[in-house]
N, C-alpha and C positions, 0 to 999 in steps of 0.2 A: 714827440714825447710830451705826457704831458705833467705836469707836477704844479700844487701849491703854490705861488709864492707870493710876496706882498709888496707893498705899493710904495716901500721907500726907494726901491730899485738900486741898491747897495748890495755890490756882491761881497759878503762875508762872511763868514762859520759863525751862527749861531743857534744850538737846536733849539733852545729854549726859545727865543724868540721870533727864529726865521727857519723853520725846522724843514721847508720845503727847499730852502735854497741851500741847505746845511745839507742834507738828503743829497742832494745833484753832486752837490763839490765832493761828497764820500763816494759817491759812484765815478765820479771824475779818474780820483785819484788813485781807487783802486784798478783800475783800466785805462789807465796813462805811466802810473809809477809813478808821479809825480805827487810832493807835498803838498795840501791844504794849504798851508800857506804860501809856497813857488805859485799856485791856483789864485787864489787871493791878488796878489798882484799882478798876474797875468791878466786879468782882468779887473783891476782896477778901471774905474769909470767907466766901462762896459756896461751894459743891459743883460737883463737875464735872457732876452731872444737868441743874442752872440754865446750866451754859457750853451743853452739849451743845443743848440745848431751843431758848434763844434763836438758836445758830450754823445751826440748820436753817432757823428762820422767815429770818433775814437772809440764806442761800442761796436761799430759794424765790424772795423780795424779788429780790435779784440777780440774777436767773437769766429773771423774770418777764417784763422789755421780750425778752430773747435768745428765748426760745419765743414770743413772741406775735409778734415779727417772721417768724421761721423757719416759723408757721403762713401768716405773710401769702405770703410768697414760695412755698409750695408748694400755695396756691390761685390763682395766677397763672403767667404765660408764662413770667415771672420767673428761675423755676428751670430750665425748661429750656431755655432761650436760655442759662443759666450751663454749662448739660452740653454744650450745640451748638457752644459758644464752645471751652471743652476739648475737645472731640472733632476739631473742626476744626486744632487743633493739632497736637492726638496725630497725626491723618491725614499732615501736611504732612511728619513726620521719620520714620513708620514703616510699612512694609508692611501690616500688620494690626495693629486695634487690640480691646484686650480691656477687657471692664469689667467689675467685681465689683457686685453689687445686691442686699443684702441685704435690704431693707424689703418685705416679702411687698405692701405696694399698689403699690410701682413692678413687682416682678418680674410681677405679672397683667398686665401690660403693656410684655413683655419684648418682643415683637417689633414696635410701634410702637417702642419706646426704639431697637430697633437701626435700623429704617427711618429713624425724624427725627435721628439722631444718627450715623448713619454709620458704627455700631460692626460690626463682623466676628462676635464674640462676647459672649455676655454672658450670666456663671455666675453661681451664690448659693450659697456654700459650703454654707449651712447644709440647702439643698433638696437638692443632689448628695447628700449624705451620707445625707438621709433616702431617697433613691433606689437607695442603695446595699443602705440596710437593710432595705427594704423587699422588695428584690429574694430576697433571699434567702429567703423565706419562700414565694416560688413550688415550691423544692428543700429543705424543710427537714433532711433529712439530710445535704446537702450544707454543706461548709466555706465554699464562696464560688461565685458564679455571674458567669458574663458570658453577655450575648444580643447575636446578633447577627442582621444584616440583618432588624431590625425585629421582634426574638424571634421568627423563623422556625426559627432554630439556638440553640443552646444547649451553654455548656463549663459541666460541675460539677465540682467537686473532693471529692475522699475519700481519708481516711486509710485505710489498708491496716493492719489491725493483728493479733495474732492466732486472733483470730475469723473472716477471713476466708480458710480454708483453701480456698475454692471458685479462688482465683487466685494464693498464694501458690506462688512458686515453678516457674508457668508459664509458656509466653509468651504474647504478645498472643493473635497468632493460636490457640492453642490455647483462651483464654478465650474468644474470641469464638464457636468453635467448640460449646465445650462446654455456655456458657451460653445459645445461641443467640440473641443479642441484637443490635439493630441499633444498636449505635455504636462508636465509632471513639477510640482512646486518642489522643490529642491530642498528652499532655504527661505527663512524670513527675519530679517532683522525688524526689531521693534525696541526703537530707544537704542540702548546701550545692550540691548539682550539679544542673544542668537537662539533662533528654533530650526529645528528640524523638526516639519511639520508632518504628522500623520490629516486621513482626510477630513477630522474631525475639528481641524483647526482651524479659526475665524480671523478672517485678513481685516483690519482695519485702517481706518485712514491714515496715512504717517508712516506706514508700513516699506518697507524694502523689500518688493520679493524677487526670488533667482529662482526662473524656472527653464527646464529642461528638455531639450526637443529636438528634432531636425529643422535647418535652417526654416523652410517651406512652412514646417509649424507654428512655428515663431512668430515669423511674420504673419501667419493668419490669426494669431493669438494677440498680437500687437496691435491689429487692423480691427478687430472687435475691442479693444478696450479705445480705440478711438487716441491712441498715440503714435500710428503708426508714419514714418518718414522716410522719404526715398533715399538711396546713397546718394552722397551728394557729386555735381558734374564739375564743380569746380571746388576747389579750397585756396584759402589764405592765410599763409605759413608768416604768423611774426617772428623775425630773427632768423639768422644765415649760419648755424651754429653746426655741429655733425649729428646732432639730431633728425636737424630739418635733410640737411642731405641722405642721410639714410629715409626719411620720412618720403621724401618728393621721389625718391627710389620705386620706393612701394605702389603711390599712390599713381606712378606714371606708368605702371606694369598694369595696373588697373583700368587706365584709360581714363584718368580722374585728371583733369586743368590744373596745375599747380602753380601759383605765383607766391614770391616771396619777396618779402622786405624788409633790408638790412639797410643799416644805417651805413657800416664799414666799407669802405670802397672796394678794396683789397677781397674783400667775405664775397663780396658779390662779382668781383672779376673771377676767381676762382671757381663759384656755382656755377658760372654763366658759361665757363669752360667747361664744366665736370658733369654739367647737365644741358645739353643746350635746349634739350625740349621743353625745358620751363621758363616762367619771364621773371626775370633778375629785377628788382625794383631798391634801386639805392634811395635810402629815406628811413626817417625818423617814423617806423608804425607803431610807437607810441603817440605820436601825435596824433589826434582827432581829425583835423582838417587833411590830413596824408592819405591819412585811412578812406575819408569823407572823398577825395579825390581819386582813391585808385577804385571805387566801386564797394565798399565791404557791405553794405546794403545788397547786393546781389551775387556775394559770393553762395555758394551751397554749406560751406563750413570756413571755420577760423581755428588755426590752431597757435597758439602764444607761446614760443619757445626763446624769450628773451633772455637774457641770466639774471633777472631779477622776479621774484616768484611774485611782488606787489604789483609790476608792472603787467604781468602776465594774466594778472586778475581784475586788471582795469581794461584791460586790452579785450578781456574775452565779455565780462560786464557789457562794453559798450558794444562790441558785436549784438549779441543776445538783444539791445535795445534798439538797435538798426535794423533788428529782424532778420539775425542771420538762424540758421533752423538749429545749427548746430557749433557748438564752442568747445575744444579743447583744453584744456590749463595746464599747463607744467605747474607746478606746486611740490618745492623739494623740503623746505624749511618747515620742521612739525610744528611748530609754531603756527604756524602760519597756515598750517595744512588742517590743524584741529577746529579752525575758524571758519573752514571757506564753507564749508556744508551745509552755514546758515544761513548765506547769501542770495541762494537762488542760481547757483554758478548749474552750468551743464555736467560736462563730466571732467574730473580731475584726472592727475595724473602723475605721479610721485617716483622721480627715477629714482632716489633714494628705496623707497620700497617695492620697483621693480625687479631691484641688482639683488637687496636682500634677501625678498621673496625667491628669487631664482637658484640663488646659494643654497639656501636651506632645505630647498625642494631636492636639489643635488643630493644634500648630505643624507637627509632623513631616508629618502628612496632608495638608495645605494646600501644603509646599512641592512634592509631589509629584503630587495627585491631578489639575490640569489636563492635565496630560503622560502620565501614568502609567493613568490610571483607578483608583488607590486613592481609595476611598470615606472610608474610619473606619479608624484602628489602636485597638489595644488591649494596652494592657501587660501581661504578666503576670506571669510571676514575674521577678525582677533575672536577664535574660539571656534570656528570651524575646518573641513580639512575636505578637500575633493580629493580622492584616491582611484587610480587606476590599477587596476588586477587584470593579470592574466590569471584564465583558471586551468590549476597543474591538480593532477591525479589525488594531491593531498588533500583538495578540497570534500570534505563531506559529505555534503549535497549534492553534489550531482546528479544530474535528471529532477532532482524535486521541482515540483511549482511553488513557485516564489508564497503563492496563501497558503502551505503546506509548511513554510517554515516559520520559525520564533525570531523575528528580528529582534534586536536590543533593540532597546528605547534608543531616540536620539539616530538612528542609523537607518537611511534608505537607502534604495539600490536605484539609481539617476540613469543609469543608461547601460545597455546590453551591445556589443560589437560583437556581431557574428558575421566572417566572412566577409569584413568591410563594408558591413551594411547595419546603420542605426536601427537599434530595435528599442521599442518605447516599456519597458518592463508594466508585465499586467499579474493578476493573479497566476495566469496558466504562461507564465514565462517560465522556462526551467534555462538552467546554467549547465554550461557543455562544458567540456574540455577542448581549449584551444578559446573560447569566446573570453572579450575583452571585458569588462565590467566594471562602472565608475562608480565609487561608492560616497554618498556625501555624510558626515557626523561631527558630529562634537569633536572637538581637535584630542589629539591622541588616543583614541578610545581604541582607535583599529590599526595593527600592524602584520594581521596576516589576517587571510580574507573567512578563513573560520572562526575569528574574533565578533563577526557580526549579528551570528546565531548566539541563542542561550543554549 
């Protein structure tokens, strides 16, 4: 246990002055029975090592009926007759209802929970996130990835900087032209501004673009701008957290090396159980010379999942300057998140706006898809929206080729799913009945897929 205290080693109640030893003796007392002052003289000329010692065994003591009850109810019906009970609630006042589960043995059995429990959704922040991070390592050149209709399609993001004079200063059409490559510019941010680009639009340096393709094209479109980066064969996960567990999940399905280092003993006996085909490294990987000794110079990637978003940003910093190819950041604190972009950092990663982003995509899609045939939204940047359509008889168009219609401004059609097979939308693209189709625009503009036309 660890707590505050100071250096006159006098066990007394005082917050004002001694507010770390004051602290102990109210936990004391409340998990003893015992008076603050009975405490006080129980330990008169005592050390605060003898407070500290005894206040943990009479925690475990306390604490002891509360977990061996909590073990009995969660080997009986018990517990879930208590979730069926809430859920049956939540149902009767609201549309749909969501439930957070973090406990990786209830989430193996997320979709019994929403069956007997009547839930609509049911996330784990700490898996999303590892989902998040994970993903990116399909595109490692890329700043951030979305897949869509079942990773058939695929948006990457890339910084346009002065190295790539292959597209500076062109436009679409001309880059597409020139590079001969099969995908499709998406999206551009520039500054603080979102475009949805036609082919007339001129990419310059500083630019953010999300362009659109099957895997295979990507990577040949990434391999001509001279960015392109293998997936990596090993990674190094700072922090032993249930991020990184779900993370090292992923990344060991993949056939990807994963080492991790945790400083907590306890964090690392338990991985070292729960995963044994990864190496458990107990240590301090914020420290330099930790890091400098277990290899991070030769790691393929660094991912910083420490619970401090400052530490996670030095951690991945100093990767990047060892010449690792590739850096992760967890970055939760918007503070702190509005900063890091300026740095030079690789790609970020905000479970706060992972969990948000995945609510809102629930809610917005849901009010619309029985009516609409929208499938999935996807947020993108603050003022864009990727939307997935299924196309149902009400659509309009049908059979037209795509140069044959009046798109709105602000609105392109990113990608065509027919038949579980990516199709790159051209002029003589016509739209079936039953084909998936992701539409990228201006945030709210589209909420049924005849909204796209004039």
């Amino acid at each position: 246990m660890k707590a505050t205290t100071d250096s006159e080693g006098v066990i007394r109640f005082d917050i004002e002055n001694k507010p770390g030893v004051s602290n102990l003796l109210s936990i004391y007392s409340a998990m003893s029975g015992k008076s603050i002052e009975q405490l006080e003289k129980d330990y008169e000329g005592q050390g605060y090592g003898t407070l500290k010692k005894d206040l943990v065994e009479v925690t475990v003591d306390a604490l002891a009926p509360i977990q061996e009850r909590f073990k009995q109810i969660r080997q009986t019906e018990e517990l879930v007759n208590i979730l069926k009970d809430g859920a049956e609630r939540a149902n009767a006042i609201a549309e749909k209802t969501i439930a957070r589960v973090r406990d990786p043995r209830y989430f193996r059995e997320i979709e019994n929970l929403k069956k007997d429990l009547g839930i609509d959704m049911i996330f784990n922040p700490e898996y999303r996130t590892a989902l998040e991070i994970a993903k990116t390592f399909r595109f490692p050149s890329a700043l951030s990835l979305e897949s869509f209709a079942n990773g058939n399609a695929n948006m990457v993001e890339y910084l346009i900087d002065s190295d790539d004079d292959a597209i500076i200063g062109k436009t679409v059409k001309e880059i597409i032209n020139d590079l001969n490559v099969k995908v499709l510019f998406g999206m551009v941010v520039r500054s603080n501004d979102v475009f949805i680009p036609d082919g007339d639009f001129v990419i310059k340096e500083g630019d953010y673009i999300h362009v659109i393709g099957a895997e295979s094209d990507i990577i040949a479109f990434s391999r001509k701008l001279h960015v392109y980066k293998q997936s990596p064969k090993s990674v190094v996960v700072i922090g032993g957290g249930t991020v990184s567990y779900y993370l090292s999940e992923k990344l060991i399905s993949s056939g990807i090396d994963v080492k991790i280092i945790e400083k907590d003993e306890k964090k690392c006996e338990e991985l070292s159980s729960a995963l044994p085909d990864i190496t458990v490294l107990c240590g301090d990987g914020t420290d330099a010379e930790v890091l400098d000794e277990e290899g991070i110079k030769d790691a393929g990637a660094c991912v910083a999942i420490t619970g401090s978003d400052e530490s996670n940003v030095i951690v991945s910093l100093y990767a990047l300057n060892k010449g690792v190819k590739k850096a992760i950041t967890i970055v939760d604190e918007p503070t702190v998140n509005s900063m890091v972009d300026k740095i030079g950092l690789d790609t970020i990663v905000s479970p706060r706006n992972v969990i948000a982003n995945y609510v809102i995509r629930f809610v917005r899609a849901h009010k619309f898809n029985e009516s609409t045939g929208m499938k999935r939204l996807y947020m993108l940047e603050d003022g864009a929206d990727a939307i997935e359509f299924m196309i149902k008889d009400t659509f309009k168009k049908i059979g037209v080729p795509l140069k044959e219609m009046k798109l709105k401004k602000n609105v392109i059609i990113g990608a065509v799913i027919r038949d579980g097979k990516f199709l790159l939308p051209t002029g003589e693209t016509t739209l079936e009945l039953g084909d998936r189709v992701v539409i990228v625009t201006k945030k709210s503009m589209v909420s049924d897929l005849n909204d796209i036309v004039n």
